[in-house]
N, C-alpha and C positions, 0 to 999 in steps of 0.2 A: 505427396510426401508430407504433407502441411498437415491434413488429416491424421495421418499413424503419428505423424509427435507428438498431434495436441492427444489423443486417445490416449498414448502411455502416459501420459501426465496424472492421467485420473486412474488410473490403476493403483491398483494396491492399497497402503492408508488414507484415511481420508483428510490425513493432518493437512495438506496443504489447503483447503477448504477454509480451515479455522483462524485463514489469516486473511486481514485484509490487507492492501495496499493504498495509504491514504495520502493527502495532498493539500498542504496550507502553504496559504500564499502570507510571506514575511515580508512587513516593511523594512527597508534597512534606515536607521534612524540617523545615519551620516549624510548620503543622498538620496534620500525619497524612494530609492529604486528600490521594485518589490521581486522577493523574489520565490521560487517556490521549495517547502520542506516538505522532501517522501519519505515516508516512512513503510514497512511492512510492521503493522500489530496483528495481535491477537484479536480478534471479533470482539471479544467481553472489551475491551480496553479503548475501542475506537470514540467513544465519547468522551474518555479521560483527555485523549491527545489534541480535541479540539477546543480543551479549557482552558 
């Protein structure tokens, strides 16, 4: 079953491709505690989000 989902996923456009899903870790400046920001960007943009 696990197979035919992930297969239809990549059917058809290839937009979903063009995104990444990135992952920065935030300190929190009240109590030290870090914690982590996900985002889904665009490819071209994934160096903009880690500035």
């Amino acid at each position: 079953m696990a197979k035919k989902a992930v297969a239809t996923l990549h059917e058809g456009s290839s937009d979903g491709r063009a995104y990444s899903k990135v992952i920065k870790m935030v300190k929190n400046p009240k109590n030290g505690a870090y914690s982590f920001d996900e985002h889904m960007v665009p490819n071209e943009d994934v160096k903009d989000f880690f500035k």
